[in-house]
C-alpha positions in Angstrom: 25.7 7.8 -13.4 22.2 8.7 -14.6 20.0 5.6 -14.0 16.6 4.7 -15.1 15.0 3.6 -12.1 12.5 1.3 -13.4 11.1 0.1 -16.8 7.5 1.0 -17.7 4.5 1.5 -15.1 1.4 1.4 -16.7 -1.2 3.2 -14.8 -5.1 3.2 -15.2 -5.9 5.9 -12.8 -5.2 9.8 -11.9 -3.4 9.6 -8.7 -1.8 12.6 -6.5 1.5 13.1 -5.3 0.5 12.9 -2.2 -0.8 9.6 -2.3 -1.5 8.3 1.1 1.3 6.1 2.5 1.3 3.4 5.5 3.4 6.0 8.4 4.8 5.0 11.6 5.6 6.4 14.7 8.6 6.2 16.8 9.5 8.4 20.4 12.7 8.3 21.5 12.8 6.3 24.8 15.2 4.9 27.1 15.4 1.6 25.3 16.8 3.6 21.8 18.6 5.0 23.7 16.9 8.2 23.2 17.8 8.3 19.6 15.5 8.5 16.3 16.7 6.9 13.3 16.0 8.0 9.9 17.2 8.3 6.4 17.4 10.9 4.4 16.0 11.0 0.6 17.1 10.5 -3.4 14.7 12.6 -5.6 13.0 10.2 -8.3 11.1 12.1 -11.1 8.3 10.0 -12.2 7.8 10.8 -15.9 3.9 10.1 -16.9 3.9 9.7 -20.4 0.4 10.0 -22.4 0.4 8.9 -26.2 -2.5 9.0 -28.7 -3.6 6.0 -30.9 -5.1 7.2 -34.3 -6.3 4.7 -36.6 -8.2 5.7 -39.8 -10.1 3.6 -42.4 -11.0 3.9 -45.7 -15.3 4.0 -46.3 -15.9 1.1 -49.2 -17.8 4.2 -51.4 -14.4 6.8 -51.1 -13.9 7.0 -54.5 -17.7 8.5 -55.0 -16.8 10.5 -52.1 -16.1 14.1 -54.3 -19.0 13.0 -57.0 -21.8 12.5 -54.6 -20.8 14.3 -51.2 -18.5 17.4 -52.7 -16.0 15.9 -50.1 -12.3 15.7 -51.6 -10.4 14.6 -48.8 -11.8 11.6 -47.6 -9.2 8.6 -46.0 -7.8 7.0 -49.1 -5.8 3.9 -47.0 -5.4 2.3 -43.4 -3.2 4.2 -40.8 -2.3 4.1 -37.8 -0.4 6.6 -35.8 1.1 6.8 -32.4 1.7 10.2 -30.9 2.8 12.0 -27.2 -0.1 13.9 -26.2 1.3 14.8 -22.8 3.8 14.7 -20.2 3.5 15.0 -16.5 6.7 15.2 -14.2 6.0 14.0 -10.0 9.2 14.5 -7.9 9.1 11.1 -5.7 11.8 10.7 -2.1 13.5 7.3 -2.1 15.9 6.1 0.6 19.6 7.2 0.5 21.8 4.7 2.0 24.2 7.2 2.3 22.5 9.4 4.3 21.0 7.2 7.1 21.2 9.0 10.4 20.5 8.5 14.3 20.2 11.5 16.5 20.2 11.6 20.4 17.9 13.5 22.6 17.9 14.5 26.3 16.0 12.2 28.0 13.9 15.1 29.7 11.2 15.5 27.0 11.8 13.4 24.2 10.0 14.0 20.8 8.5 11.5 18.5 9.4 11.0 15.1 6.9 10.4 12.1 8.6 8.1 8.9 6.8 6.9 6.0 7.6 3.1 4.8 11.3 4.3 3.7 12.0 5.4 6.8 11.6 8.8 5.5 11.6 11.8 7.8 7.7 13.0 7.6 7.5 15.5 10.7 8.6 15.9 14.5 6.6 16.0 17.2 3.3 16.2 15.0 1.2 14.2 13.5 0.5 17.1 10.8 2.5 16.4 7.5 3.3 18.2 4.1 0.8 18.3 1.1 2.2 19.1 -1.9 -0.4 20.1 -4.8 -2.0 17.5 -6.4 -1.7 16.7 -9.7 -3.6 14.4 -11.1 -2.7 12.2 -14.0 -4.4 11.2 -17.5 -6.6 7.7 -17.4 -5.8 5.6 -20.6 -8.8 6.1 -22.8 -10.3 3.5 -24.8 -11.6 3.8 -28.4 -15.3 4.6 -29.2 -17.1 3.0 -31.7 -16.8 4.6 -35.1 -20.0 5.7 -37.0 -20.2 2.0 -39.1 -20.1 0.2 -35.4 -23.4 1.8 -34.4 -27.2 0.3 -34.4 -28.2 3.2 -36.8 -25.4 1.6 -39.5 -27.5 -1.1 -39.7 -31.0 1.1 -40.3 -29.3 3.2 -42.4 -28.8 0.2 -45.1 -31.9 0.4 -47.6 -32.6 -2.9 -48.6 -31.6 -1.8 -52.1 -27.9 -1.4 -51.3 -28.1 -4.2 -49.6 -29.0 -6.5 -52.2 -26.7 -4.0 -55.1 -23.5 -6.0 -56.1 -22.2 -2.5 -57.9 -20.9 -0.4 -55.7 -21.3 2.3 -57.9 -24.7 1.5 -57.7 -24.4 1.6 -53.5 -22.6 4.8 -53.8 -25.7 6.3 -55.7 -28.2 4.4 -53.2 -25.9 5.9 -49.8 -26.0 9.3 -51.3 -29.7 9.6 -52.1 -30.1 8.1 -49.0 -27.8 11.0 -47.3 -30.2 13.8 -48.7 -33.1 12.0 -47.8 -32.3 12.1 -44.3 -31.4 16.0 -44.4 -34.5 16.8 -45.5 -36.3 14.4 -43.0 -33.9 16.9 -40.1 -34.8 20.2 -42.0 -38.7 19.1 -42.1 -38.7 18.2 -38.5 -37.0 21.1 -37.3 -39.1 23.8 -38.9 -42.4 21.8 -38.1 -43.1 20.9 -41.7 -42.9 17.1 -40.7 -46.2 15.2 -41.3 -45.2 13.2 -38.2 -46.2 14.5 -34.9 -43.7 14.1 -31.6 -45.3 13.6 -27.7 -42.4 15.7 -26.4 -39.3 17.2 -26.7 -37.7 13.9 -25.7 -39.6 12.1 -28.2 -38.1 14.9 -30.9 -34.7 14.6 -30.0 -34.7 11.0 -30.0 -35.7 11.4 -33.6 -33.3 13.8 -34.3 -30.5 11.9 -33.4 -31.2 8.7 -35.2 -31.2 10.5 -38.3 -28.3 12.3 -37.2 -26.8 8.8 -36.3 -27.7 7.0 -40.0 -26.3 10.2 -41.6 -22.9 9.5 -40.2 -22.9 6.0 -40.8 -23.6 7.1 -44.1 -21.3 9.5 -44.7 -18.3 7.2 -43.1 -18.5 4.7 -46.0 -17.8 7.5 -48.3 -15.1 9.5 -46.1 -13.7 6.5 -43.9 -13.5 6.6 -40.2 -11.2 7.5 -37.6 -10.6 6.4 -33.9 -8.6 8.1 -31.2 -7.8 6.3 -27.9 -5.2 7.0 -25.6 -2.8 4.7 -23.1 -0.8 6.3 -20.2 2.9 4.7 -18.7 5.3 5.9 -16.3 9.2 5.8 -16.4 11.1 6.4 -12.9 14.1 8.1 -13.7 17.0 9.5 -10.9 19.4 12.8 -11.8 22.6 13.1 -10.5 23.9 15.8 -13.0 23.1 18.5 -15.6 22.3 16.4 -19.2 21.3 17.6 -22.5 18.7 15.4 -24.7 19.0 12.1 -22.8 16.6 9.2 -24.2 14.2 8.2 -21.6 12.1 6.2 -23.5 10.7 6.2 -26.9 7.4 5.7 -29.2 6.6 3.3 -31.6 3.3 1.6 -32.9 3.1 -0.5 -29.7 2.8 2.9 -27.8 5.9 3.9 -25.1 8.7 1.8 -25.2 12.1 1.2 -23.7 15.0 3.4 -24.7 16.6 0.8 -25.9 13.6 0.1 -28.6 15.4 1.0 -31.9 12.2 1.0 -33.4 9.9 4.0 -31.3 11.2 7.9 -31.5 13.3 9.0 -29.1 11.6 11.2 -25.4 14.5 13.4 -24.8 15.4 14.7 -21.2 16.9 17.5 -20.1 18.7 18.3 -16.8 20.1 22.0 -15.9 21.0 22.5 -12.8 20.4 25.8 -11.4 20.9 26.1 -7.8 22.7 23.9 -5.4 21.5 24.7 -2.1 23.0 27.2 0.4 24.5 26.7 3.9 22.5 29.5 6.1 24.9 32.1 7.4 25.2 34.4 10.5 24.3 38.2 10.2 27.8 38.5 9.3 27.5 36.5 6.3 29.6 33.3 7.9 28.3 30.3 7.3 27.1 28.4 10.1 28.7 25.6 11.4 26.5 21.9 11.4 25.2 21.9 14.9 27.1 19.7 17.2 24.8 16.4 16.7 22.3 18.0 14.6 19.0 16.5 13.5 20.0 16.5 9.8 17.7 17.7 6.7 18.2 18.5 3.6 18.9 22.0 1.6 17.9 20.6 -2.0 19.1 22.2 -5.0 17.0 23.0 -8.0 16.9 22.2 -12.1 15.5 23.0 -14.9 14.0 20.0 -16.3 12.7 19.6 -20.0 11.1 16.9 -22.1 11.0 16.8 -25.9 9.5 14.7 -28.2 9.2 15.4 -32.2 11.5 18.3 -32.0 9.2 20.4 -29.7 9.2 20.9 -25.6 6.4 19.5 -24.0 7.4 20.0 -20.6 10.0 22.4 -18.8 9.4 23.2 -15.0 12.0 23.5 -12.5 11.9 21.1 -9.8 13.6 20.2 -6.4 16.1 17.6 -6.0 17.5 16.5 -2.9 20.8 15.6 -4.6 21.6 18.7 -6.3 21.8 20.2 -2.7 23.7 19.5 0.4 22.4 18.1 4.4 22.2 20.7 7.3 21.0 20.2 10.4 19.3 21.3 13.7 19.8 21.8 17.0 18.1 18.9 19.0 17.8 20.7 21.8 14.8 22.4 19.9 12.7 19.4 20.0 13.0 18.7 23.5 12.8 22.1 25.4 10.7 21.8 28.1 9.1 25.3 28.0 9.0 25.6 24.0 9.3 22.3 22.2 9.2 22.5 18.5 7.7 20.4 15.9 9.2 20.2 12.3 7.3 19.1 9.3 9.2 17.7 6.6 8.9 17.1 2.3 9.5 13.4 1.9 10.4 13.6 -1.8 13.4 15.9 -1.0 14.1 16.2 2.6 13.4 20.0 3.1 12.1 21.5 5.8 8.7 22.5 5.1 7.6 24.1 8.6 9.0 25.0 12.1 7.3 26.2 15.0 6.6 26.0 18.8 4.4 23.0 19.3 0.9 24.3 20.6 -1.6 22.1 22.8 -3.5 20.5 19.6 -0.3 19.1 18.6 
């Protein structure tokens, strides 16, 4: 059964995969009995889940906003709007009861084991692990303050509008207002301007206040419009190919539950695409699991996809530790006196990442 793992995770800074986690050690000894116990992983897709916030406001002069301003589209009533803006998938390696595992060595040179805090598998005989690429995530991003919230809204106000009860009268006031602060810019910029600047600072500064008032000016006419954007995470587990599955939806209050009538639907999609091969012989024949094998895993691979609004936002193939199968090796590899080997392990799947003969900086 497909499961969602947990509900929502809201998240307030761009983390890595590869997110450091408390480790421990373990050697197999005589009082283990010379064995190292570990468990082998479920893949979790953590589905990071950016929306957008627009909210837009009508200026109190719009309807002068075509006589005075030649501007025809200005915002004629409130909105507010809650879109996807983007979608990041991070395969994650929870414990599998079923596939818990204690494997003897010879007592002659026993290896040492590395496990994360599931008692995941992250490498043998080194201390080296595996790094996958990091991806970092959005930050929620707050709204700024629209061009009426600013210090220069309040200079821009001539005392006349202020004391006008018409606001056809205000409209007249703003706009006259408007072109008086162009040509202030243009008189500046071409050195016309009867007032003198210390330095370029001093000039800039100038520039954008008026720059400043002129938007202030301008928003009561054409309205305003502020963007901010929140990030959550769903935890989701695939156990089979699915078609257009609802992870989660979006509504005004930004990403909600599935089960949220109210939000549109976040479709998933699961193909799978390859599930893992048994390694063969030169003949072909697959090999046999080794007689008490240090098991791994051989994870299969899909094609996952996420939709939203009719269109794909994301479709990347990923590695799943249950769309493949468990193989093992040989212990005897990890405890030859002459050669030992060390294994380095992918605790989100399983897989072995690296094998070799352990060298002296190991």
């Amino acid at each position: 059964m497909n499961r969602i793992i947990s509900a929502f995770l809201a998240i307030t800074a761009a983390i890595t995969p590869a997110a450091a986690q408390t480790t421990q050690r373990i050697t197999a000894t005589k009082a283990n009995e010379y064995a190292l116990v570990y468990t082998l992983p479920n893949t979790i897709l953590d589905i990071t889940i950016e929306t957008e916030r627009v909210v837009k406001k009508p200026g109190e002069l719009y309807q002068y906003a075509n006589k005075y301003l030649q501007i025809n589209n200005p915002v004629l009533k409130p909105s507010e709007t809650v879109t996807v803006k983007s979608v990041t998938i991070v395969p994650r390696g929870v414990a599998n009861p079923d596939e818990r595992y204690a494997v003897k060595f010879s007592a002659g040179n026993p290896p040492f084991m590395i496990l994360d805090s599931q008692n995941l598998p992250v490498s043998v005989n080194t201390e080296k692990s595996f790094t996958p690429a990091a991806i970092k995530l959005p930050q929620p991003q707050e709204a700024q303050p629209t061009p009426l919230e600013t210090p220069a809204a309040r200079q821009a106000m001539t005392p006349d509008m202020l004391k006008s009860t018409s606001v056809a009268k205000r409209a007249e006031l703003a706009a006259e207002t408007i072109y008086s602060l162009r040509e202030s810019r243009n008189e500046i910029i071409t050195g016309q301007s009867e007032q003198s600047f210390p330095d370029g600072a001093a000039l800039q500064l100038a520039l954008d206040n008026i720059n400043a008032q002129e938007a202030a000016l301008t928003a009561m006419f054409v309205g305003t419009e502020q963007r901010s954007t929140d990030v959550a995470t769903v935890s989701y587990m695939p156990d089979d190919d699915i078609t257009d599955y609802v992870v989660a939806r979006v509504s005004s209050k930004g990403v909600v539950p599935a089960s949220d009538l109210s939000g549109e639907p976040i479709y998933l999609s699961v193909s799978i695409t390859d599930s893992g091969e048994i390694p063969v012989n030169d003949k072909g024949i697959e090999l046999p699991f080794p007689k008490g094998g240090f098991a791994y895993s051989i994870p299969g691979k899909a094609i996952i996809k996420i939709s939203y609004g009719g269109k794909t936002l994301v479709e990347e193939t990923e590695e799943i530790a249950q769309f493949g199968l468990v193989y093992g090796l040989a212990p005897g590899l990890f405890t030859d006196k002459k050669s030992p080997m060390y294994l380095i392990m992918d605790p989100s799947t399983g897989a072995v990442r690296e094998l070799g003969p352990v060298t002296p900086e190991e």
